[in-house]
DRENPA-3360 file (N, C-alpha, C; in nm, 2 decimals, always signed):
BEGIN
1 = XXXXXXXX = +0.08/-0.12/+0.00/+0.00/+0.00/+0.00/+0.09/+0.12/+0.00 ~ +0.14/+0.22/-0.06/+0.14/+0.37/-0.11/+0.05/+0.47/-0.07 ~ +0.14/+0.57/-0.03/+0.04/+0.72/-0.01/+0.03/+0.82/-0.10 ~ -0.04/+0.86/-0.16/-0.10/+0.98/-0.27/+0.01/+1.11/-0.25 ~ -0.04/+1.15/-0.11/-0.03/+1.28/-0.09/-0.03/+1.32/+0.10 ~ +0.05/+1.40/+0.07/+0.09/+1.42/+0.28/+0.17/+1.53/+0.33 ~ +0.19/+1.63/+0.44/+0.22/+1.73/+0.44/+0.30/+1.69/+0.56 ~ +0.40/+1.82/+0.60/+0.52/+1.82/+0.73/+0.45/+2.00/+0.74;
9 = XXXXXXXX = +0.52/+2.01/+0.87/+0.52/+2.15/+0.89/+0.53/+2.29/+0.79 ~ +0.63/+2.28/+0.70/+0.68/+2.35/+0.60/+0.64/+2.31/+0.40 ~ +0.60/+2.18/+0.44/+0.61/+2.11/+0.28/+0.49/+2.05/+0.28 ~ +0.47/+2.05/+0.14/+0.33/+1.96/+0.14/+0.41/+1.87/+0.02 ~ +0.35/+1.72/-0.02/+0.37/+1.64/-0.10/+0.27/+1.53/-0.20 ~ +0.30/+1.50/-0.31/+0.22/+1.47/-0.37/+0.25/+1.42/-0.49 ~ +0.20/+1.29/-0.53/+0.28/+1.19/-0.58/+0.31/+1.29/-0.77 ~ +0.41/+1.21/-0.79/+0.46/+1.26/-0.98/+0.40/+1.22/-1.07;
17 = XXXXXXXX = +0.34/+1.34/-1.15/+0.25/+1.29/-1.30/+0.35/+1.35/-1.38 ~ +0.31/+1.30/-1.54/+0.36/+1.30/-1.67/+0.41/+1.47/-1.65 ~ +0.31/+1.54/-1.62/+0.32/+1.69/-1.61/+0.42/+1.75/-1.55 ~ +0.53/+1.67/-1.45/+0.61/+1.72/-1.38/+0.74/+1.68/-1.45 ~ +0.73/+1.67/-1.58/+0.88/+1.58/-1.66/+0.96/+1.73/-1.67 ~ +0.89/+1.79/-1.71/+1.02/+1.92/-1.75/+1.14/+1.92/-1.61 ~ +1.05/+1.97/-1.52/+1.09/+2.03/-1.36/+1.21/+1.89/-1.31 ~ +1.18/+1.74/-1.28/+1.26/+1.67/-1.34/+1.35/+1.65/-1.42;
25 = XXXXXXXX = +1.35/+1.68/-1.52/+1.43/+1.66/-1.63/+1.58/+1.76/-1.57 ~ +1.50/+1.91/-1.56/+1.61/+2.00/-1.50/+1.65/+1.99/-1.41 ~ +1.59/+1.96/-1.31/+1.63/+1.91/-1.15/+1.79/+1.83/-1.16 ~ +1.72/+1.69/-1.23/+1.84/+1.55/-1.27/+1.92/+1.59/-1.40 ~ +1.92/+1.70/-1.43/+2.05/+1.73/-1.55/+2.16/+1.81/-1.47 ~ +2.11/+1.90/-1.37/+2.22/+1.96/-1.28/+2.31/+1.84/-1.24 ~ +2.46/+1.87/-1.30/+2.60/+1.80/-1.24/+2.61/+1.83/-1.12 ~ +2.56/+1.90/-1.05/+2.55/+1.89/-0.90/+2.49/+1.76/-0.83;
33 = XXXXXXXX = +2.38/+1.76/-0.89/+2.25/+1.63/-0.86/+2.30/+1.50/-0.87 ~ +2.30/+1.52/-1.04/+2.31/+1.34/-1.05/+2.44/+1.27/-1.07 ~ +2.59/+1.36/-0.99/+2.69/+1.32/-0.95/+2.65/+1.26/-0.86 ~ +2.57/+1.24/-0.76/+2.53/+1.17/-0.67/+2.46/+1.07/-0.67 ~ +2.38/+1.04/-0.82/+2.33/+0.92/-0.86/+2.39/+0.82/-0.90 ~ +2.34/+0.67/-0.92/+2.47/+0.56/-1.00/+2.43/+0.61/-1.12 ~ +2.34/+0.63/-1.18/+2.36/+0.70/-1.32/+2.36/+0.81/-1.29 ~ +2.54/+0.84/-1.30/+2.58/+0.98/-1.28/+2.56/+1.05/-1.42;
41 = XXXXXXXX = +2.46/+1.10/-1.50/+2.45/+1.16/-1.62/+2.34/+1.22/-1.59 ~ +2.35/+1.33/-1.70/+2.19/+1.42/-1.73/+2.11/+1.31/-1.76 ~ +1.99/+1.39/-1.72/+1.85/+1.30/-1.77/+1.79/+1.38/-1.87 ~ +1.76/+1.30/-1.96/+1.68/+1.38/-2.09/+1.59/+1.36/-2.10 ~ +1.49/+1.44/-2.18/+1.29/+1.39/-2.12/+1.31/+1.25/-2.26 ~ +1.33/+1.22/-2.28/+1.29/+1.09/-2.38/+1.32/+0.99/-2.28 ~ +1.44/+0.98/-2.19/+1.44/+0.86/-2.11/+1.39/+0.91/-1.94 ~ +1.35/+1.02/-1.94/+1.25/+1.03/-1.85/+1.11/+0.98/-1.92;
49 = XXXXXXXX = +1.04/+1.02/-2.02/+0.92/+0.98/-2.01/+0.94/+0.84/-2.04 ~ +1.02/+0.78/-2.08/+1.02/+0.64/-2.11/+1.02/+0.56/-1.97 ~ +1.08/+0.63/-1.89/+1.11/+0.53/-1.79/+0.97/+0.57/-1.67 ~ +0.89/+0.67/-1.71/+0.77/+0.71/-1.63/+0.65/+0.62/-1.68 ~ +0.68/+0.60/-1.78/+0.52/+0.52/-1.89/+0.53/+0.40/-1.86 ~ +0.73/+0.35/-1.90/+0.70/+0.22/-1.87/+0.72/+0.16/-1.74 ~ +0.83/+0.21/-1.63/+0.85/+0.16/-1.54/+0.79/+0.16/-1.41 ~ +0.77/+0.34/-1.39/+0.72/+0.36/-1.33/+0.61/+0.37/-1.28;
57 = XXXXXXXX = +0.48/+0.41/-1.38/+0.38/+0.36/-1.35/+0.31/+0.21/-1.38 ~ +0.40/+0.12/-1.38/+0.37/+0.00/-1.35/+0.45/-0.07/-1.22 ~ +0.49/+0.02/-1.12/+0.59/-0.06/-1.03/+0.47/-0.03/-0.89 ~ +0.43/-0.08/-0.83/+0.36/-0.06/-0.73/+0.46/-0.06/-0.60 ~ +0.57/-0.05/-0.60/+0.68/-0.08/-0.54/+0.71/+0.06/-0.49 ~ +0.69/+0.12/-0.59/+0.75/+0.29/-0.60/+0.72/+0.39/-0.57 ~ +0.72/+0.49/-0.53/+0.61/+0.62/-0.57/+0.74/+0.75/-0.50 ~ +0.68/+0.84/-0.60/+0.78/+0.96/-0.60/+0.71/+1.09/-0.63;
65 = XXXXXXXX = +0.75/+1.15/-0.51/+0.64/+1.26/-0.48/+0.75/+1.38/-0.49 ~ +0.67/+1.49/-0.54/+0.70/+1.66/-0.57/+0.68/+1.68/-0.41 ~ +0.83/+1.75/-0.41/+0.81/+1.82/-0.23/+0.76/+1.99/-0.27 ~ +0.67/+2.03/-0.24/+0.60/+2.14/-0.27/+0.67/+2.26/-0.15 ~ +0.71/+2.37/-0.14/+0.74/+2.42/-0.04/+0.56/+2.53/+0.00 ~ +0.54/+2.50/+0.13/+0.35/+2.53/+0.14/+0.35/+2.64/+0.11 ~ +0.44/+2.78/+0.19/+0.43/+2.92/+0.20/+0.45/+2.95/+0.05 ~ +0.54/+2.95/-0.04/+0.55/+2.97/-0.17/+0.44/+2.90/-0.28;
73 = XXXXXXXX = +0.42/+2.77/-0.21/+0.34/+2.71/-0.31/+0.47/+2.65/-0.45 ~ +0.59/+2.63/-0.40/+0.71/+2.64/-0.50/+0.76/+2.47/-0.53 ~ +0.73/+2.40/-0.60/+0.78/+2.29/-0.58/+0.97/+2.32/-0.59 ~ +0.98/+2.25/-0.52/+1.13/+2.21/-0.43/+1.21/+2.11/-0.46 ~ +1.18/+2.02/-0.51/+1.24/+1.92/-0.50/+1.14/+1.74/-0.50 ~ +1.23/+1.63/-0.52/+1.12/+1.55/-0.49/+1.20/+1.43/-0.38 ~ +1.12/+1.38/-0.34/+1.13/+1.24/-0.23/+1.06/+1.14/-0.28 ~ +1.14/+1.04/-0.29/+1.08/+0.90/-0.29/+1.08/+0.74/-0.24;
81 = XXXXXXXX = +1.01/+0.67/-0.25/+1.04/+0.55/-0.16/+1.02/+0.48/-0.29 ~ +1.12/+0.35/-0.26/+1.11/+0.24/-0.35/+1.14/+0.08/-0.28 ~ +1.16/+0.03/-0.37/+1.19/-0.14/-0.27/+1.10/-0.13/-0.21 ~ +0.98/-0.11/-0.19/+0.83/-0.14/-0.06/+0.85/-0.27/-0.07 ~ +0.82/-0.30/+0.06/+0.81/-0.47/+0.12/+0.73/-0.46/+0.22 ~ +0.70/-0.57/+0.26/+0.56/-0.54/+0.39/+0.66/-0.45/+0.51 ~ +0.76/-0.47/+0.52/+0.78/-0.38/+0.65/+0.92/-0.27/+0.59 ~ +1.01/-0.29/+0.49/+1.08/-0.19/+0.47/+1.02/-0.14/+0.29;
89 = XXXXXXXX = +1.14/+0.00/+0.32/+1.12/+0.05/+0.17/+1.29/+0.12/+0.17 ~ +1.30/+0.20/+0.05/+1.42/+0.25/+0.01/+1.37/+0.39/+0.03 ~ +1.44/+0.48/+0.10/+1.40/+0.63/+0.06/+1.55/+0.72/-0.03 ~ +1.48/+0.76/-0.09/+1.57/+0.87/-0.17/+1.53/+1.00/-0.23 ~ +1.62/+1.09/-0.24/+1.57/+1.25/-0.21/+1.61/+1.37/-0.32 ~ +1.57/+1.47/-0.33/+1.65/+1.57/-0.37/+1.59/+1.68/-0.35 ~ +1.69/+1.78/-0.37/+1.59/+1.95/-0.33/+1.72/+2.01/-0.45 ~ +1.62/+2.01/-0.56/+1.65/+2.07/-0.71/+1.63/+2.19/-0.70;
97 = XXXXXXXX = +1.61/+2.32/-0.63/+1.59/+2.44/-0.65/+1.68/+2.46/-0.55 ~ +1.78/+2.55/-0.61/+1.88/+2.58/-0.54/+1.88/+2.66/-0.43 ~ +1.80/+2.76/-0.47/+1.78/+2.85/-0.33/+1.69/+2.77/-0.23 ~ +1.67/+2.66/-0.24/+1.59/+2.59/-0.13/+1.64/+2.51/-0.02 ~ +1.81/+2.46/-0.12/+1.93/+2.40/-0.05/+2.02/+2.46/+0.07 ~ +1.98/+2.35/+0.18/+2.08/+2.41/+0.28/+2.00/+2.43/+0.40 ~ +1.85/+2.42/+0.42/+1.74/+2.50/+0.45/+1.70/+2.42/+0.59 ~ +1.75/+2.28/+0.55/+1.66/+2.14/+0.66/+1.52/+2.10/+0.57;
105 = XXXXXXXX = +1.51/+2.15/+0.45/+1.41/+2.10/+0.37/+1.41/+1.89/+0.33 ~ +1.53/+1.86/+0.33/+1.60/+1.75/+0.28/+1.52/+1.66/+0.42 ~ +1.61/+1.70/+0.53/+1.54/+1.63/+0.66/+1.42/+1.64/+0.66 ~ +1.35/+1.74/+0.67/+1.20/+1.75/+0.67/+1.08/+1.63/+0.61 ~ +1.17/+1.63/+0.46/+1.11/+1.52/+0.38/+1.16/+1.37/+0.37 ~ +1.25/+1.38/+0.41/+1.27/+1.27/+0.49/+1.22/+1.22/+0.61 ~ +1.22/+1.28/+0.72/+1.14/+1.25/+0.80/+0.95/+1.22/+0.79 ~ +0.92/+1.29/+0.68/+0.79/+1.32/+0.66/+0.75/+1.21/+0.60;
113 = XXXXXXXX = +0.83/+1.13/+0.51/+0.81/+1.00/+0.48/+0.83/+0.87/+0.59 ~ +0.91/+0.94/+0.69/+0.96/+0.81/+0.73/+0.79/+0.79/+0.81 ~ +0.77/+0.92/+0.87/+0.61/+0.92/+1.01/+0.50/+0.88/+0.90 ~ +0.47/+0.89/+0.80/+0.36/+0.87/+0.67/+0.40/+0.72/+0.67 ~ +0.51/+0.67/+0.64/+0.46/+0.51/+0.60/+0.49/+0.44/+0.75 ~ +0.57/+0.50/+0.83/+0.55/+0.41/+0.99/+0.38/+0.39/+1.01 ~ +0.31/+0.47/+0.99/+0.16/+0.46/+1.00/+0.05/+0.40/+0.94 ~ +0.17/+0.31/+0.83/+0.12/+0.21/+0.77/+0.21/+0.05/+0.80;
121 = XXXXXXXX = +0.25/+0.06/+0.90/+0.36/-0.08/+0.92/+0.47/-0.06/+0.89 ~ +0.54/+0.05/+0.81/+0.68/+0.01/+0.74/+0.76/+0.08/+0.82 ~ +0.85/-0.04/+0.92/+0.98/+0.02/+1.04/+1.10/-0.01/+0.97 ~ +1.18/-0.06/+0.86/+1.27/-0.03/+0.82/+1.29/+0.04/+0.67 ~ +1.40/+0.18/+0.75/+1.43/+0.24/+0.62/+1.59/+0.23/+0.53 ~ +1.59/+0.25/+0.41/+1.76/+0.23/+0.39/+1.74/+0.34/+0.30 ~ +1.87/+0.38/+0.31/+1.89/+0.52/+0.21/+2.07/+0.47/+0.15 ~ +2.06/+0.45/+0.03/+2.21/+0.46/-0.02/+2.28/+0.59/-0.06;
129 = XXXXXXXX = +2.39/+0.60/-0.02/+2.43/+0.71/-0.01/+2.62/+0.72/-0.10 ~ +2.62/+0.83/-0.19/+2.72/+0.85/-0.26/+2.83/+0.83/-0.13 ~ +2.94/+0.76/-0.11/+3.06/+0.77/+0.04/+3.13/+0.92/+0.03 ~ +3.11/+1.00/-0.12/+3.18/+1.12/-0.07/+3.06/+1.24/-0.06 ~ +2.98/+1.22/-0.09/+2.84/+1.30/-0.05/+2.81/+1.35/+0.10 ~ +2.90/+1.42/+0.14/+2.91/+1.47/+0.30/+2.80/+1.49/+0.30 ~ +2.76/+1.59/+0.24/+2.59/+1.68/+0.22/+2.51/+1.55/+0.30 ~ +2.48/+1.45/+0.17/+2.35/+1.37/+0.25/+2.34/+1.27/+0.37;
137 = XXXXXXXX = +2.48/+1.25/+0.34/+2.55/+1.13/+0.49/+2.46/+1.25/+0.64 ~ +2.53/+1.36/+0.63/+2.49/+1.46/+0.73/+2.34/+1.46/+0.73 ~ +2.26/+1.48/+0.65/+2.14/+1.47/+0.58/+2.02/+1.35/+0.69 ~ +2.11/+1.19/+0.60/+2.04/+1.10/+0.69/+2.04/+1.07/+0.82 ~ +2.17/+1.10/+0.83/+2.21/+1.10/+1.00/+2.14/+1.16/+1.06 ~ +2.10/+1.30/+1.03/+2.01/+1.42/+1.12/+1.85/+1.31/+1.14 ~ +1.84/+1.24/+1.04/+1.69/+1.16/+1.02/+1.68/+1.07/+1.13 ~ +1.81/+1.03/+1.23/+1.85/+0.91/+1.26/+1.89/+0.78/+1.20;
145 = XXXXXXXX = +1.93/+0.77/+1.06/+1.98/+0.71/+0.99/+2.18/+0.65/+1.01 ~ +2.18/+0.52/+1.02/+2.29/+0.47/+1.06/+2.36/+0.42/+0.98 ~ +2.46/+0.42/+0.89/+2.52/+0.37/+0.86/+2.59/+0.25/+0.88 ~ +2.54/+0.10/+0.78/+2.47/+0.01/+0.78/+2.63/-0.11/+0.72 ~ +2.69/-0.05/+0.61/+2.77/-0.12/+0.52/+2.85/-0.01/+0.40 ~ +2.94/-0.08/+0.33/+2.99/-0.01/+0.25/+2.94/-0.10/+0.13 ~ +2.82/-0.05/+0.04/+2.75/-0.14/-0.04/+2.87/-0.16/-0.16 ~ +2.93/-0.08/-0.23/+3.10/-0.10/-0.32/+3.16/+0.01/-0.28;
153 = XXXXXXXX = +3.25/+0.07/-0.38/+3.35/+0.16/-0.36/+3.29/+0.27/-0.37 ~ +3.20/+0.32/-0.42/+3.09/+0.42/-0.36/+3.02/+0.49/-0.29 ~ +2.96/+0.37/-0.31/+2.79/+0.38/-0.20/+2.80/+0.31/-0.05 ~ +2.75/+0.39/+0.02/+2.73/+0.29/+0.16/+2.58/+0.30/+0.19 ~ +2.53/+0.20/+0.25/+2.39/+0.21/+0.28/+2.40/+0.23/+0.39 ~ +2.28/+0.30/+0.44/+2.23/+0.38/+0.60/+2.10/+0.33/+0.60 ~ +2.08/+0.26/+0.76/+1.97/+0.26/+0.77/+1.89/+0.31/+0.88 ~ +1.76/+0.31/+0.91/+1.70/+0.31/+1.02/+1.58/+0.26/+1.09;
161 = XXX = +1.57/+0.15/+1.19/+1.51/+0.08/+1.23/+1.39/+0.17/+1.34 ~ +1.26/+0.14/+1.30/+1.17/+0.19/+1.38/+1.11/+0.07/+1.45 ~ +1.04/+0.12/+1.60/+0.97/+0.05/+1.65/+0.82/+0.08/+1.64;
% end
């Protein structure tokens, strides 16, 4: 089971339609961004819409929500969970508007996800994380997020266990 749509103090959220490919597209072409991805490359809208038509709206596994900032009404960035299993999922993040970076927006929606699906059963979270990405390591950690393994010469996974 998946949530639509759900709010934190500062952010509201709400899952990604076709309509949000541009904002995407630009978000994950910044060399800032998706140096932090395993596909460290721009994203172009042909393998963004490909991969929204075919993969993603057939994965019931997944869902990836626009972080909306509430007072602006400014979308920010997006969060998402993947790998859903009855009790864990994957979370992973970004805050694409530069001026929004730096803020505690990252934590917020992090957290916002973690309290939204604990209220549906799910107590473990993992977040993979770039090993030179100080930014997000600091990021999960503020979430309570532990560092779990060194998944290769990269990535290490972080997790965190709820009760």
């Amino acid at each position: 089971m998946t949530v639509n749509h759900f709010e934190s103090e500062r952010l509201l959220f709400r899952e990604i339609c076709e309509e949000d490919a541009e904002l995407i597209v630009r978000w994950r072409s910044d060399p800032s961004i998706y140096r932090c991805f395993r596909k460290s490359e721009p994203l172009t809208m042909k393998k963004h819409l490909n991969w929204y038509n075919t993969q993603y709206l057939n994965n019931p596994k997944r869902v990836e929500y626009i972080i909306i900032h509430r007072e602006s009404n400014t979308p920010i960035g997006i969060v998402g969970i993947s790998d859903l299993k009855e009790i864990s999922l994957e979370v992973g993040y970004l805050i694409g508007e530069t001026t929004y970076q730096k803020q505690g927006y990252a934590v917020e929606a992090i957290n916002a996800v973690v309290c939204c699906y604990r209220k549906i059963g799910i107590t473990n979270f993992f977040a993979e994380i770039r090993s030179d990405n100080i930014a997000s390591i600091k990021t999960v950690e503020k979430c309570g997020f532990e560092m779990d393994k060194e998944i290769d010469s990269d990535f290490l996974l972080y997790k965190r266990m709820c009760k």
